[in-house]
C-alpha positions as CSV (number, residue, x, y, z in Angstrom):
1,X,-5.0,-0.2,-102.0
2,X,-7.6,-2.9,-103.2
3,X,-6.8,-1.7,-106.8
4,X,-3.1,-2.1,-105.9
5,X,-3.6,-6.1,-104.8
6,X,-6.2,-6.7,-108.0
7,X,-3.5,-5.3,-110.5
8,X,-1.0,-7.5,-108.9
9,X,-3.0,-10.5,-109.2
10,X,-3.8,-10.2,-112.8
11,X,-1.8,-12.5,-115.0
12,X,0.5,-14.1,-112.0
13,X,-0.4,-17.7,-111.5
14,X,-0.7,-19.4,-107.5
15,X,-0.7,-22.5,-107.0
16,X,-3.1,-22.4,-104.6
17,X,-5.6,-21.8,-107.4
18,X,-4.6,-25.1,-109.5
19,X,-5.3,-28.2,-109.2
20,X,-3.9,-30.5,-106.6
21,X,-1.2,-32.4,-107.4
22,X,-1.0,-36.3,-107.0
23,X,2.8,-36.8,-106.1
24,X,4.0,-33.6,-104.8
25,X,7.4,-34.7,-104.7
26,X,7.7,-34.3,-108.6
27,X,6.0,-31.2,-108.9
28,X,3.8,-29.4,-111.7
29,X,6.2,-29.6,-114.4
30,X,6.3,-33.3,-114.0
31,X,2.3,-33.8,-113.7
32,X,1.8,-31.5,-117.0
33,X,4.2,-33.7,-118.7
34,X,1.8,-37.2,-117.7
35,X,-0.9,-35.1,-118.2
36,X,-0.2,-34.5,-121.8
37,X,1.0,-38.2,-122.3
38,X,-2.4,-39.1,-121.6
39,X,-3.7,-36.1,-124.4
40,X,-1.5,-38.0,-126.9
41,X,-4.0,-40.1,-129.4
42,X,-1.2,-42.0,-131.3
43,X,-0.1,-44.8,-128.8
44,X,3.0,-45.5,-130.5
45,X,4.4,-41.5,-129.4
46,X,2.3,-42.2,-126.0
47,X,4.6,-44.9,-125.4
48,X,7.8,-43.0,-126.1
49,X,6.7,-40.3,-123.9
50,X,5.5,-42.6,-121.1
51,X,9.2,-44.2,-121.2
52,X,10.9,-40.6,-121.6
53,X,8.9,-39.8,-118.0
54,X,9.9,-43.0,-116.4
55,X,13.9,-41.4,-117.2
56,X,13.2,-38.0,-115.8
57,X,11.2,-39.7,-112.8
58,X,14.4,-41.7,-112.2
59,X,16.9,-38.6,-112.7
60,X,14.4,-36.8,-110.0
61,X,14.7,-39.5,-107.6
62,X,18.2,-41.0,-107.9
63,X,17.8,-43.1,-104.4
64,X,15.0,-45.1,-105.6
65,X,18.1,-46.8,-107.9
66,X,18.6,-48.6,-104.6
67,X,15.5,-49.7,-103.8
68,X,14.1,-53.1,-105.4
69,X,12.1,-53.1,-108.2
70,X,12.3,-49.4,-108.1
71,X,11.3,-49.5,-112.1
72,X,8.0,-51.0,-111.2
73,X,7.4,-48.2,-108.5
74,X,8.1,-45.6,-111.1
75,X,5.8,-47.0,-113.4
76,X,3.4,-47.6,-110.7
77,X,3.5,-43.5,-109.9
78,X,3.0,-42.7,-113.3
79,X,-0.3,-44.6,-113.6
80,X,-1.2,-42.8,-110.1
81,X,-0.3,-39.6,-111.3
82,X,-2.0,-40.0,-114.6
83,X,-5.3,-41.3,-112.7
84,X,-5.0,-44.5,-114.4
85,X,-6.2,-43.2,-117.7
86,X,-2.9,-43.5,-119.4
87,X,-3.7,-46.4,-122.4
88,X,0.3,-47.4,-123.1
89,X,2.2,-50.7,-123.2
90,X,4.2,-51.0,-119.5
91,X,6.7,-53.6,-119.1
92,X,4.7,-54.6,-115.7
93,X,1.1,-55.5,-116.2
C-alpha cells in the first residue's frame, strides 16, 4: 500500500509543499507572473510586464473599479506580492 501512495506522489505537485503565497486571492499563476517580473534584468521589459500585471490584477478584481484610487492599491499589491524587490517605474512613488 505504502508503494501505492509513493508512486502516486511522484511527479504531482501540492501546494501544501510550495511556498506561501502573499495575496491568496490572486493565486499562484499570478505570483509566478510578479515573481518573474522581478527575474527580468532589462527595466524597460520589467516595466511593461509590471503594467501588463496591474491589467490582469484589475480583470481579476473587477470591484476594485469602484473603489477610490483602486490603481494605487493595485500597484500597492504588486510591490507586496513581489516583496518590494521589484526595481520599475510606478506612476505612484
Amino acid at each position: 500500500m505504502d508503494e501505492i501512495m509513493e508512486t502516486e506522489h511522484s511527479g504531482l505537485s501540492y501546494n501544501t509543499e510550495k511556498p506561501k503565497l502573499k495575496i491568496p486571492e490572486y493565486g499562484r499563476t499570478l505570483q509566478q507572473m510578479v515573481d518573474y517580473c522581478v527575474s527580468v534584468e532589462d527595466r524597460e521589459k520589467r516595466n511593461r510586464t509590471a503594467h501588463a500585471i496591474i491589467n490582469v490584477m484589475g480583470e481579476i478584481n473587477p470591484h476594485l473599479r469602484n473603489v477610490p484610487d483602486f490603481q494605487h492599491k493595485l500597484w500597492d499589491q504588486l510591490f507586496i506580492m513581489s516583496d518590494f524587490k521589484l526595481d520599475i517605474d510606478s506612476p505612484f512613488p
